[in-house]
Biopython code that builds the backbone (N, CA, C, O; Angstrom):
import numpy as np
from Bio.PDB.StructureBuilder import StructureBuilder

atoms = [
    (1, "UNK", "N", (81.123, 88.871, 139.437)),
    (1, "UNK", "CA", (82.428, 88.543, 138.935)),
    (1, "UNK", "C", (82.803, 89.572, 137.859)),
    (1, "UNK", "O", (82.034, 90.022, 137.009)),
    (2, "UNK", "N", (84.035, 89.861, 138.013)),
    (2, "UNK", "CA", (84.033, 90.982, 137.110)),
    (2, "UNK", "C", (84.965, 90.602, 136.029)),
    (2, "UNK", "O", (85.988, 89.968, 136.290)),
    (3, "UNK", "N", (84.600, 91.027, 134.601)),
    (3, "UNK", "CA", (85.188, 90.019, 133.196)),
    (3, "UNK", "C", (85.552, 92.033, 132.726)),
    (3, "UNK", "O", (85.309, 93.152, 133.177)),
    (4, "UNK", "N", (86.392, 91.250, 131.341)),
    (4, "UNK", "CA", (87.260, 92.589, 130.914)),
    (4, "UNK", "C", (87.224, 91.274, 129.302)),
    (4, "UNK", "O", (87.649, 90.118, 129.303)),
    (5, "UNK", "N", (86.539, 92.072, 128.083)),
    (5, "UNK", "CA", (86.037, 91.473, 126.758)),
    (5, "UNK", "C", (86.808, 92.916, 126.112)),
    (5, "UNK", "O", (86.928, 94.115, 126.360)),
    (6, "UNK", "N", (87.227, 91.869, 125.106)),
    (6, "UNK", "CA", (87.473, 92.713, 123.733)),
    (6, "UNK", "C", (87.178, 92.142, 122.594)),
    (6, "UNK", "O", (87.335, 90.929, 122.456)),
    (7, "UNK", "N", (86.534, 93.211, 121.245)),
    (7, "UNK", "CA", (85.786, 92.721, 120.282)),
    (7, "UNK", "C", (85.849, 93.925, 119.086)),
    (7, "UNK", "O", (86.673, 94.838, 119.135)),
    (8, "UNK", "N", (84.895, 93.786, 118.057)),
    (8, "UNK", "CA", (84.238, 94.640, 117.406)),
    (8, "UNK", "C", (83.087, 94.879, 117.459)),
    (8, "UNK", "O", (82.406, 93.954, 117.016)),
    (9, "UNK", "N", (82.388, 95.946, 117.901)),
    (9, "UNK", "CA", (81.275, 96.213, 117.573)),
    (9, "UNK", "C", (80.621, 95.994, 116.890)),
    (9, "UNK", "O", (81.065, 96.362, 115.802)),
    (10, "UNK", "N", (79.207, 95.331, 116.758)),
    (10, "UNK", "CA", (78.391, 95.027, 115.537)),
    (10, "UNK", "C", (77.291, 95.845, 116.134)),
    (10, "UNK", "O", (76.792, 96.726, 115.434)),
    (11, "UNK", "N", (77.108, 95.763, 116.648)),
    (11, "UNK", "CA", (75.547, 96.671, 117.193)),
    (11, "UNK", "C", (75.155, 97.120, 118.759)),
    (11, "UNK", "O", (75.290, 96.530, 119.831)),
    (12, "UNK", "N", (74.585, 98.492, 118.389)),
    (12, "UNK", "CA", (74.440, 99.371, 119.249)),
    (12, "UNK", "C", (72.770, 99.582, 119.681)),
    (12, "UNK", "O", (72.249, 100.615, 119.261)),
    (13, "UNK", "N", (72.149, 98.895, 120.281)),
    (13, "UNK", "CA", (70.708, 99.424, 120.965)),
    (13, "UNK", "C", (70.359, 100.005, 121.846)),
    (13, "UNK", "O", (70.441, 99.437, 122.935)),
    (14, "UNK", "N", (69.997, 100.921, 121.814)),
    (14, "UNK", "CA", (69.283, 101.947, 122.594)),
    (14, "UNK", "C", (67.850, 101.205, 123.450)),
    (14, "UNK", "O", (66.874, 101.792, 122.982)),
    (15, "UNK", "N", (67.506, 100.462, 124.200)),
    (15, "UNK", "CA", (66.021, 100.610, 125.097)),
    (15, "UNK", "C", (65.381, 101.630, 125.791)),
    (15, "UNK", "O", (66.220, 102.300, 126.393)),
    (16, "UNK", "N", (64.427, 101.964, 125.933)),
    (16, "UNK", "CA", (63.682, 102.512, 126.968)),
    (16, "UNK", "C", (62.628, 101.980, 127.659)),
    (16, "UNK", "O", (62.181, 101.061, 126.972)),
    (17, "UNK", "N", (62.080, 102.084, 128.556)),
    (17, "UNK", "CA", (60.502, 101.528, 128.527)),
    (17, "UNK", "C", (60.640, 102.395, 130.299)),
    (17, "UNK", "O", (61.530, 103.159, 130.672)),
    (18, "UNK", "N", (59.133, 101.799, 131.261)),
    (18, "UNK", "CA", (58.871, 102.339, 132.665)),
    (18, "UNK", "C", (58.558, 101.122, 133.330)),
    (18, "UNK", "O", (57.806, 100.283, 132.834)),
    (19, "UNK", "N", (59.023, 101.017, 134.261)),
    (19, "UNK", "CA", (58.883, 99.702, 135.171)),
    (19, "UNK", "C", (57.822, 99.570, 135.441)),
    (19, "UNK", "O", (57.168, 100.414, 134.828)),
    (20, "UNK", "N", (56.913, 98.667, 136.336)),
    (20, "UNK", "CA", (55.499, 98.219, 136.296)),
    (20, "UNK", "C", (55.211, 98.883, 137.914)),
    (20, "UNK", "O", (54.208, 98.709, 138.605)),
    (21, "UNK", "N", (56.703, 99.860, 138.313)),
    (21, "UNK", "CA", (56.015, 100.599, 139.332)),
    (21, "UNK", "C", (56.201, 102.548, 138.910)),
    (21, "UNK", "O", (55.896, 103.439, 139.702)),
    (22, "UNK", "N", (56.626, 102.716, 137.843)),
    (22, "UNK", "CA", (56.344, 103.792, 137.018)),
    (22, "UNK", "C", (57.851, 104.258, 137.026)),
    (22, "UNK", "O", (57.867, 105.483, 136.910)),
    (23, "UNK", "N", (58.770, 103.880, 137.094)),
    (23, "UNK", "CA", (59.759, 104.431, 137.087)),
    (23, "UNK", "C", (60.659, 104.512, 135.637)),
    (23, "UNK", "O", (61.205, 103.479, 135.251)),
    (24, "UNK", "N", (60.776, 105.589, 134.959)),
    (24, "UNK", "CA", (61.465, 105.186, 133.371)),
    (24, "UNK", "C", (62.868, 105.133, 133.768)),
    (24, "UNK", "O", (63.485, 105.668, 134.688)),
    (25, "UNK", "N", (63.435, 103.804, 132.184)),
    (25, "UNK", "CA", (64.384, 103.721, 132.640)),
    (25, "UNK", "C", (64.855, 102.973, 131.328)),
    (25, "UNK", "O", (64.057, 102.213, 130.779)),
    (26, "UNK", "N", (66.410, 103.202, 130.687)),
    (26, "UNK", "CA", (67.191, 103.074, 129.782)),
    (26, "UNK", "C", (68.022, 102.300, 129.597)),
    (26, "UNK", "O", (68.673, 102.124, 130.627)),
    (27, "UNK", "N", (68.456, 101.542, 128.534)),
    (27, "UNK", "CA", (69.606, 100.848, 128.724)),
    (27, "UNK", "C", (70.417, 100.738, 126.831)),
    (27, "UNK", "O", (69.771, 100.707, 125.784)),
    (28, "UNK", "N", (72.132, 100.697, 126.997)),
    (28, "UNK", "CA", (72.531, 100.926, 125.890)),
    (28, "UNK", "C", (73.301, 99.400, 125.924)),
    (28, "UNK", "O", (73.949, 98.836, 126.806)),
    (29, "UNK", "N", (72.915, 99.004, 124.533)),
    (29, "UNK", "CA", (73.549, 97.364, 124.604)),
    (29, "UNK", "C", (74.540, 97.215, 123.458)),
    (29, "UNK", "O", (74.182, 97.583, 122.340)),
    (30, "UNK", "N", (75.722, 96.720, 123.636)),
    (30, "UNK", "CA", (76.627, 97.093, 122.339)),
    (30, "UNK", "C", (76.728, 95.286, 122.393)),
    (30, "UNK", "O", (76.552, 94.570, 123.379)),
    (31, "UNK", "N", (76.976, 94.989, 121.376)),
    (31, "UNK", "CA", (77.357, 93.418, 120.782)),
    (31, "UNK", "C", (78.693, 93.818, 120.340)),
    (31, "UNK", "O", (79.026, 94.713, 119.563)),
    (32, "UNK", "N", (79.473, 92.867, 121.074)),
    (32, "UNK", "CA", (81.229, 92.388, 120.649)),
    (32, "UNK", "C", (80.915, 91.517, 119.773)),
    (32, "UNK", "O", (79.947, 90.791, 119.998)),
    (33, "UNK", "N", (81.598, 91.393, 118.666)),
    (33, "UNK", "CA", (81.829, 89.919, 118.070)),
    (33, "UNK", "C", (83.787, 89.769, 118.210)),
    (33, "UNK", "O", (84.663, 90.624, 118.077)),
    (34, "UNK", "N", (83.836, 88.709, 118.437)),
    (34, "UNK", "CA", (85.038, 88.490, 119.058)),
    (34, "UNK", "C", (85.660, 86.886, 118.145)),
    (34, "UNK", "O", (85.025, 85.907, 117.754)),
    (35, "UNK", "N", (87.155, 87.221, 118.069)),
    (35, "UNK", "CA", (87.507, 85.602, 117.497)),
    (35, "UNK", "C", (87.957, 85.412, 116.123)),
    (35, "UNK", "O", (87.564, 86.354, 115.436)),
    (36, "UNK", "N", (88.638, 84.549, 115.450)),
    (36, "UNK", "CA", (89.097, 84.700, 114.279)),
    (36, "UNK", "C", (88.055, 83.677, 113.442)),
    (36, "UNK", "O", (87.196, 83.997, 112.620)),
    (37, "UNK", "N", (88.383, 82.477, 113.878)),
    (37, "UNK", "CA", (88.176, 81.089, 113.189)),
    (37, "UNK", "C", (86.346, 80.968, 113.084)),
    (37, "UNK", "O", (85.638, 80.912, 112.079)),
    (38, "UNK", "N", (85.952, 80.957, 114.603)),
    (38, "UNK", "CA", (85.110, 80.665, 115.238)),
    (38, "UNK", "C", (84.900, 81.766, 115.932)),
    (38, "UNK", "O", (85.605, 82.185, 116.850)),
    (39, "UNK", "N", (83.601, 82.407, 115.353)),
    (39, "UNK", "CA", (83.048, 83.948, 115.937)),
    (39, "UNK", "C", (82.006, 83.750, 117.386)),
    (39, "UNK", "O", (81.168, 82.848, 117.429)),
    (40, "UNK", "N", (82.169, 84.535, 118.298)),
    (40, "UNK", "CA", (82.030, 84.752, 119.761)),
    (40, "UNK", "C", (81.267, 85.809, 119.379)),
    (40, "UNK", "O", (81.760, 86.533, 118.514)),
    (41, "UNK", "N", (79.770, 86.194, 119.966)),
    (41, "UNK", "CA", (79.345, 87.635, 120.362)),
    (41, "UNK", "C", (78.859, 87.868, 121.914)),
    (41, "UNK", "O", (78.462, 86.933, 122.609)),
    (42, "UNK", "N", (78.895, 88.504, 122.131)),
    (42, "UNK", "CA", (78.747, 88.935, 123.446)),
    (42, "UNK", "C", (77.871, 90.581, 123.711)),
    (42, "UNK", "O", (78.346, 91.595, 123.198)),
    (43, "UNK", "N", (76.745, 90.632, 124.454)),
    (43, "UNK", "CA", (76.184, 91.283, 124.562)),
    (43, "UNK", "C", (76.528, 92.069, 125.565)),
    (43, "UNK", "O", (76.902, 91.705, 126.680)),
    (44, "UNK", "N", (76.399, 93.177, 125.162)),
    (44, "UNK", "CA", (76.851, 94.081, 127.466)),
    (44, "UNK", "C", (75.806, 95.278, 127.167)),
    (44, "UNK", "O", (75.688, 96.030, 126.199)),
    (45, "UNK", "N", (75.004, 95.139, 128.540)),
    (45, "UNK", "CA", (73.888, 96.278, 128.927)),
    (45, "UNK", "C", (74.677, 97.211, 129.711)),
    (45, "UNK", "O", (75.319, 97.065, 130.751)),
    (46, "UNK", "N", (74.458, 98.259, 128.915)),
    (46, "UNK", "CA", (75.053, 99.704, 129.792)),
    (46, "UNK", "C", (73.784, 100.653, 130.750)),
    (46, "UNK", "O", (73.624, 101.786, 130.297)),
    (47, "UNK", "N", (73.183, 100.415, 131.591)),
    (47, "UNK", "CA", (72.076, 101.036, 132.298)),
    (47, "UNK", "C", (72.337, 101.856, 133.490)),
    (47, "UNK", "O", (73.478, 101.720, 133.933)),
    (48, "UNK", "N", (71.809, 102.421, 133.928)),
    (48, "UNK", "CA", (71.568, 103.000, 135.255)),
    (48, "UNK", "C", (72.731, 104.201, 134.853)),
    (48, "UNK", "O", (72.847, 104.654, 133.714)),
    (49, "UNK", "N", (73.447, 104.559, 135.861)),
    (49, "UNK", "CA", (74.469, 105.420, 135.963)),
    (49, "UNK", "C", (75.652, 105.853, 134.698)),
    (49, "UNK", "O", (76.192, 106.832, 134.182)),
    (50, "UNK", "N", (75.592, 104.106, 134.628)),
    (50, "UNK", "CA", (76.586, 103.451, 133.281)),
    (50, "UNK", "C", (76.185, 104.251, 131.752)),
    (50, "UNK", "O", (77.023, 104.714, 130.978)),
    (51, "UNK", "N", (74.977, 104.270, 131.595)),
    (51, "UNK", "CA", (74.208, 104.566, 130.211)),
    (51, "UNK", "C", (74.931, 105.392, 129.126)),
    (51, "UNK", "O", (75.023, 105.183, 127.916)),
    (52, "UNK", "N", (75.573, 106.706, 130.136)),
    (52, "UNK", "CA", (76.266, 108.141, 129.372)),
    (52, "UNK", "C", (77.999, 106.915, 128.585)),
    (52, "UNK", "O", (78.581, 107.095, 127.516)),
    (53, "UNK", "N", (78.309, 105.752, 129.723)),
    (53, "UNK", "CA", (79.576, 106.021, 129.481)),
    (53, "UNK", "C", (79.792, 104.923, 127.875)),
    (53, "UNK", "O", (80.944, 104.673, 127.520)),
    (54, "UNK", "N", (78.787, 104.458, 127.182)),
    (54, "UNK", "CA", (78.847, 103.817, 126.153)),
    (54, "UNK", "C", (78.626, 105.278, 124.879)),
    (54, "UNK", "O", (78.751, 105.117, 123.665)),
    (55, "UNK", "N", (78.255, 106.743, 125.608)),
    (55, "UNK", "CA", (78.594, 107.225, 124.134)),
    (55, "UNK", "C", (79.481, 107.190, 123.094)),
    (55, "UNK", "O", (80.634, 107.037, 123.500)),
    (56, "UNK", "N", (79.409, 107.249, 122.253)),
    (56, "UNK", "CA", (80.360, 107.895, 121.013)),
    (56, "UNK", "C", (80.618, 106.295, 120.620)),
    (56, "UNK", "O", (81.626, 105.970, 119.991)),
    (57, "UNK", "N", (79.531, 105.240, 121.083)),
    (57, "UNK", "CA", (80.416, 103.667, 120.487)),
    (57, "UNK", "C", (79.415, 103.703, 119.524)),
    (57, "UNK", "O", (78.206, 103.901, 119.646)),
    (58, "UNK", "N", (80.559, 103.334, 117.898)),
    (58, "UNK", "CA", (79.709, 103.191, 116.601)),
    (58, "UNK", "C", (80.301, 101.964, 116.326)),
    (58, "UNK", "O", (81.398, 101.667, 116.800)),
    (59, "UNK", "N", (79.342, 100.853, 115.229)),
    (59, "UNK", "CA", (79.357, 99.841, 114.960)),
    (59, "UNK", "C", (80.885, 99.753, 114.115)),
    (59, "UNK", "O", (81.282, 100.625, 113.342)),
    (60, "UNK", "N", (81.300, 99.044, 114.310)),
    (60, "UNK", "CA", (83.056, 98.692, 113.246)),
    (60, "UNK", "C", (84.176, 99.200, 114.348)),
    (60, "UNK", "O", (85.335, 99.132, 113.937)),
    (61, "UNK", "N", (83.948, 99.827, 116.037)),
    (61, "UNK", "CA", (84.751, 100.156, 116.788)),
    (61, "UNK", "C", (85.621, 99.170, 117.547)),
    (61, "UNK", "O", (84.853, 98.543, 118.277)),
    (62, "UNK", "N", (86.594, 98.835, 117.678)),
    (62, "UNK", "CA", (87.116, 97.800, 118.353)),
    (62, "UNK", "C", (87.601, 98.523, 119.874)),
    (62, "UNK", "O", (88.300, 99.527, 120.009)),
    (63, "UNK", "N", (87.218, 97.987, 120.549)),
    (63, "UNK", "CA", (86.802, 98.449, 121.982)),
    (63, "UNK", "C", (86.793, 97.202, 123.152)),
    (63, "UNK", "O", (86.291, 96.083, 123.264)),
    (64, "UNK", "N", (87.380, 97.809, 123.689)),
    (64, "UNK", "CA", (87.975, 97.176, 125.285)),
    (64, "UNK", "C", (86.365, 97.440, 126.303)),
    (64, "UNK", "O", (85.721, 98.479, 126.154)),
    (65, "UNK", "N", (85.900, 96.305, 127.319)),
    (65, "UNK", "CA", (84.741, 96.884, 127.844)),
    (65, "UNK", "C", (85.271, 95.845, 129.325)),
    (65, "UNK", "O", (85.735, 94.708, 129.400)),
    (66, "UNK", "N", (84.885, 97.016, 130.485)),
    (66, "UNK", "CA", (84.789, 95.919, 131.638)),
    (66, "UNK", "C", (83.845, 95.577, 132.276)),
    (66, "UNK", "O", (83.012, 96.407, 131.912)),
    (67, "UNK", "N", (83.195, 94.734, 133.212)),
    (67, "UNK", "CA", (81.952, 94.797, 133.287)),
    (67, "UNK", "C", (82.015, 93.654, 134.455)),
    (67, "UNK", "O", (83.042, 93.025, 134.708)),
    (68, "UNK", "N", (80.583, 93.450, 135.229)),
    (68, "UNK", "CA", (80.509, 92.782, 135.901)),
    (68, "UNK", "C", (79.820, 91.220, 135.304)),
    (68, "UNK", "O", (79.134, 91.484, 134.317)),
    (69, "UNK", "N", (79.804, 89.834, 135.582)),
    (69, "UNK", "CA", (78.941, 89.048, 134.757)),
    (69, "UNK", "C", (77.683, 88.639, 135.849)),
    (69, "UNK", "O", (77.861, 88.374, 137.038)),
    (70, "UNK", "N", (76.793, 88.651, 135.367)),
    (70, "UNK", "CA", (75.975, 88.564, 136.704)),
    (70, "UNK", "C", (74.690, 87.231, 136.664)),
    (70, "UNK", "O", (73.743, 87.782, 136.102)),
    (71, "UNK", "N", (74.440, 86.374, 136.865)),
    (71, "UNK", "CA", (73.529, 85.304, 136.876)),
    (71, "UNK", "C", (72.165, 85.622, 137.347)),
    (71, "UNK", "O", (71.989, 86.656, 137.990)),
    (72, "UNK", "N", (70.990, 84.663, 137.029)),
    (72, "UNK", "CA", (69.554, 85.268, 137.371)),
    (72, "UNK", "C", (69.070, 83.557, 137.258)),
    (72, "UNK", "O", (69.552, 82.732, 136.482)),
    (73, "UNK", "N", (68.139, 83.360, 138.128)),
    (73, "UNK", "CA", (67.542, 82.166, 138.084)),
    (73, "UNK", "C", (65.682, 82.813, 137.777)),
    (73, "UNK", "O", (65.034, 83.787, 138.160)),
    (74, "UNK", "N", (65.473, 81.844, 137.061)),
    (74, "UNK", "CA", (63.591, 81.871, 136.437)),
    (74, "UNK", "C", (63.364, 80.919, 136.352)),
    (74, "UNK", "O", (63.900, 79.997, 135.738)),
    (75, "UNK", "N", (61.858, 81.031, 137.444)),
    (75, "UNK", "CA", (60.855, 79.544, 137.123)),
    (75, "UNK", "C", (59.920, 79.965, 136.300)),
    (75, "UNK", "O", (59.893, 81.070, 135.759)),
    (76, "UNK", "N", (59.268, 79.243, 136.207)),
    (76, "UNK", "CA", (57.844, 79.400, 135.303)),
    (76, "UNK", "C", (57.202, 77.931, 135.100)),
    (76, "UNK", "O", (57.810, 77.060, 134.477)),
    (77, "UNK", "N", (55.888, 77.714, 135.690)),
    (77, "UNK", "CA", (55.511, 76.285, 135.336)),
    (77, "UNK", "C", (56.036, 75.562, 135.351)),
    (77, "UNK", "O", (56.223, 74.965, 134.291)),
    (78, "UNK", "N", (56.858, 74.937, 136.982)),
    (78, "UNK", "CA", (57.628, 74.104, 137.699)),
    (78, "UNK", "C", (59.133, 73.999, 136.847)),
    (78, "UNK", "O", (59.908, 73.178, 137.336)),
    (79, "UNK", "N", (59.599, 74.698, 135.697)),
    (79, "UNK", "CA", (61.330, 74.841, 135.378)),
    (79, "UNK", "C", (61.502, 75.540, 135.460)),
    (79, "UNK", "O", (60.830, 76.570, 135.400)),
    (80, "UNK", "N", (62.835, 75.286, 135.703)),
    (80, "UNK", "CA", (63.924, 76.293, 136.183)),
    (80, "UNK", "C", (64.662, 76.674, 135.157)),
    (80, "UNK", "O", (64.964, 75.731, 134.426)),
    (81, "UNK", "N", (65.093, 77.778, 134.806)),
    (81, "UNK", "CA", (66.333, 78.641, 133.917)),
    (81, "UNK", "C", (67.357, 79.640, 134.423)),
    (81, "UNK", "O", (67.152, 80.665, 135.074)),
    (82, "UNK", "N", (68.456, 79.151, 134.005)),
    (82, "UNK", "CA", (69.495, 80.510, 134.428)),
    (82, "UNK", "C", (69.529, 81.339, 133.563)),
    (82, "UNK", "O", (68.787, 81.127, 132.605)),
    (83, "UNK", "N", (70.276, 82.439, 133.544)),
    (83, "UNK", "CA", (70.600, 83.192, 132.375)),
    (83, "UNK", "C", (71.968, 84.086, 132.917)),
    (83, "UNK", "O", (72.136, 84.571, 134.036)),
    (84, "UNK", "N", (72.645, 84.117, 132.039)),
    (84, "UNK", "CA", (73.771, 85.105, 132.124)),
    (84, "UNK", "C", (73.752, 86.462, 131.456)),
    (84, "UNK", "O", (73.584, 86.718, 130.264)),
    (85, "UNK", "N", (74.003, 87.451, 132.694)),
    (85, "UNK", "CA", (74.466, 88.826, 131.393)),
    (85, "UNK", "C", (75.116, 89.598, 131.677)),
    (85, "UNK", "O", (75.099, 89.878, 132.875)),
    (86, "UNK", "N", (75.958, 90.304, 130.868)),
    (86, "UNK", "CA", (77.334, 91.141, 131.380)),
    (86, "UNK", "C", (76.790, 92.645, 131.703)),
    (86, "UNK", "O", (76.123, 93.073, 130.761)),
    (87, "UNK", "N", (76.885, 93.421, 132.631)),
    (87, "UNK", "CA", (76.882, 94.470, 132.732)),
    (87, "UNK", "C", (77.906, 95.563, 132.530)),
    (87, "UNK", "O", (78.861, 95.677, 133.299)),
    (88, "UNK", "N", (77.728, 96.307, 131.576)),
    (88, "UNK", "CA", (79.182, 96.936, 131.509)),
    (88, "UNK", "C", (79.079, 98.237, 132.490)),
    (88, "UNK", "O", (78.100, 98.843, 132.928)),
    (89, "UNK", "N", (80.524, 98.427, 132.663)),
    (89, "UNK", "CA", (80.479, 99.826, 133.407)),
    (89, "UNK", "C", (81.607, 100.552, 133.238)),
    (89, "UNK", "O", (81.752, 101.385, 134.133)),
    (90, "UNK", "N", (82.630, 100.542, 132.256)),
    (90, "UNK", "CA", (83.695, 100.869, 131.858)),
    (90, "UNK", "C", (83.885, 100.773, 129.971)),
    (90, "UNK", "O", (83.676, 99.649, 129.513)),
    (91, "UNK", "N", (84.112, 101.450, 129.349)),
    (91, "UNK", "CA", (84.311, 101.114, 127.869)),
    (91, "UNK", "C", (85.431, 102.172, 127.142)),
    (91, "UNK", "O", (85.383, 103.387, 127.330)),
    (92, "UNK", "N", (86.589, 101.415, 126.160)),
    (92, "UNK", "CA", (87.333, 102.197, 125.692)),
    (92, "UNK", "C", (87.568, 101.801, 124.281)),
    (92, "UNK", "O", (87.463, 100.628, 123.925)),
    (93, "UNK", "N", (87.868, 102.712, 123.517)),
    (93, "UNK", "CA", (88.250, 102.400, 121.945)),
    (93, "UNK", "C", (89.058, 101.782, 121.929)),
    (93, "UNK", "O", (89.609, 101.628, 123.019)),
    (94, "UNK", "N", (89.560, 101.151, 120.903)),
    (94, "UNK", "CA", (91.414, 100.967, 120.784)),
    (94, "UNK", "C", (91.393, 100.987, 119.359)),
    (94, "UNK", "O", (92.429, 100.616, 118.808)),
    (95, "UNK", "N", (90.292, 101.393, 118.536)),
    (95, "UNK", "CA", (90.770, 101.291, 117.183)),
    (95, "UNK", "C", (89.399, 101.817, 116.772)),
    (95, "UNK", "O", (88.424, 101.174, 117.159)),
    (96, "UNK", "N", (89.145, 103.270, 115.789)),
    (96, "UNK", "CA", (88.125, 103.646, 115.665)),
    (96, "UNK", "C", (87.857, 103.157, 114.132)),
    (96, "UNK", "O", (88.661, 103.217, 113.202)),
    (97, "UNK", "N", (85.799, 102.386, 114.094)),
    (97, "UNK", "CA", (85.584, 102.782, 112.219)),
    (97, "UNK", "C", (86.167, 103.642, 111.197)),
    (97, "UNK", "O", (86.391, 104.790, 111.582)),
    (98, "UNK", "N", (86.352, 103.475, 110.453)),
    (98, "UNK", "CA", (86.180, 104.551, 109.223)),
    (98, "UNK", "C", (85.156, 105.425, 109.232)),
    (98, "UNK", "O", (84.035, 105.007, 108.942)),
    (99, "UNK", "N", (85.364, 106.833, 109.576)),
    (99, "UNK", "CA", (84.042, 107.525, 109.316)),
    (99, "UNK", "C", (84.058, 107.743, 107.791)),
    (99, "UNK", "O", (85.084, 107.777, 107.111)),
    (100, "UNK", "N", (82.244, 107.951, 107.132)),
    (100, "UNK", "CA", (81.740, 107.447, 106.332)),
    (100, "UNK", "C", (82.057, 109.301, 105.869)),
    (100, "UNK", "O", (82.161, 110.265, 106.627)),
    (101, "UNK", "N", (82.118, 109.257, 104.746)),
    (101, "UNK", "CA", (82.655, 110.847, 104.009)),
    (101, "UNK", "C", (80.897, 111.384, 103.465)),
    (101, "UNK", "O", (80.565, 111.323, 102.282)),
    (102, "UNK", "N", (80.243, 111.729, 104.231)),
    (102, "UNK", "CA", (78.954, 111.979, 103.854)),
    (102, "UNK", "C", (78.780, 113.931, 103.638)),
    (102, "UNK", "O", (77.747, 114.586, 103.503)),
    (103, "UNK", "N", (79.612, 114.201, 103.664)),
    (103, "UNK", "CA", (79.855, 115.739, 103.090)),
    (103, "UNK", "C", (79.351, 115.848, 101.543)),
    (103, "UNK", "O", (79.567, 114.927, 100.755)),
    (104, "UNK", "N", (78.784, 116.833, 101.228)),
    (104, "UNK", "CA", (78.966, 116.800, 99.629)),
    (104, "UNK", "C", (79.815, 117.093, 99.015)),
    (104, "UNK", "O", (80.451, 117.966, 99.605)),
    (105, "UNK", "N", (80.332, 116.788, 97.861)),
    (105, "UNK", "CA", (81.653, 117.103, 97.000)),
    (105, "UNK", "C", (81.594, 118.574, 96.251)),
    (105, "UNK", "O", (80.711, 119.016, 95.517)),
    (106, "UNK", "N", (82.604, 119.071, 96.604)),
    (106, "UNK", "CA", (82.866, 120.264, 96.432)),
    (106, "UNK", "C", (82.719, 120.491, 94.780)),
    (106, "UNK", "O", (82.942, 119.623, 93.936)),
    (107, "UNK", "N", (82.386, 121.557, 94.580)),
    (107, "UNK", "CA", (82.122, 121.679, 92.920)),
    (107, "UNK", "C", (83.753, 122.183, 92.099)),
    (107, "UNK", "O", (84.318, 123.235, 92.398)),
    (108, "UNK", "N", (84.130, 121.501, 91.377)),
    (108, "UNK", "CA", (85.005, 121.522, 90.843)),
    (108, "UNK", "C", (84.974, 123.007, 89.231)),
    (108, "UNK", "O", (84.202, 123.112, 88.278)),
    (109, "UNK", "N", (86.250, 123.900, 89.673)),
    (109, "UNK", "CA", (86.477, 124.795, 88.566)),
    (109, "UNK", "C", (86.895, 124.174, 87.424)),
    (109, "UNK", "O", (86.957, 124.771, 86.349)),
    (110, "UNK", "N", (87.165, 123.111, 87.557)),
    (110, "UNK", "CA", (87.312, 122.937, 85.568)),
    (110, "UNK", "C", (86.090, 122.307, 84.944)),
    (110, "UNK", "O", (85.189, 121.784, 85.601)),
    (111, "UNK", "N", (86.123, 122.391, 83.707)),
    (111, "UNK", "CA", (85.267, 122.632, 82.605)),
    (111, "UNK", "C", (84.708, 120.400, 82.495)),
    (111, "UNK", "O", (83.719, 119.817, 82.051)),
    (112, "UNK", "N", (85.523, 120.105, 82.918)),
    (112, "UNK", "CA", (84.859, 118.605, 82.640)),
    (112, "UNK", "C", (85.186, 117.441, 83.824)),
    (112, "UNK", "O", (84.739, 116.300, 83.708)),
]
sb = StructureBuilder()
sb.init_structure("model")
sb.init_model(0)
sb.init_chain("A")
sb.init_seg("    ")
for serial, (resi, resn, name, xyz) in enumerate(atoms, 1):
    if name == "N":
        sb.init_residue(resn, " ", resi, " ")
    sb.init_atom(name, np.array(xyz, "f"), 0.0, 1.0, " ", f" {name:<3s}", serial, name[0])
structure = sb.get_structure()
């Protein structure tokens, strides 16, 4: 099913690891927090192909993301669990952070 979220960025994770048949493999996870009253976050895994297209997202970005939502069923010791998770595969700004002025300050010609 395919969902279309908008939010602010709170956080950006990077994974890596190698599958248990040796294959490495990446994934970039940005958290929306979404909502005025009553705060919403929402997680979206950017992996496979997708991975490149979450560059340049920094935390405080308000950003449009589309994505597929996708379900998973797990047993373990006769219960059952679902789980939900969004896959993104599309992402756009609509309003960038403040970049942080981390230059050094220029030395000033007057005397005080």
């Amino acid at each position: 099913m395919k969902v279309q979220l908008k939010g602010t960025v709170v956080s950006v994770e990077i994974k890596k690891g190698t599958s248990p048949k040796g294959t490495e493999w990446k994934s970039k996870t940005i958290v929306l927090e979404s909502g005025d009253k009553y705060k919403e976050y929402y997680p979206v895994e950017f992996g496979g192909d997708n991975f490149d297209k979450a560059d340049g997202i920094r935390n405080g970005d308000n950003v449009e993301i589309e994505g597929y939502l996708g379900g998973r069923k797990w047993e373990k010791d006769g219960k059952t669990s679902y789980f939900l998770s969004v896959r993104g595969f599309e992402v756009s700004i609509q309003g960038s952070a403040p970049k942080s002025n981390s230059q050094p300050m220029e030395e000033s010609p007057l005397p005080f």
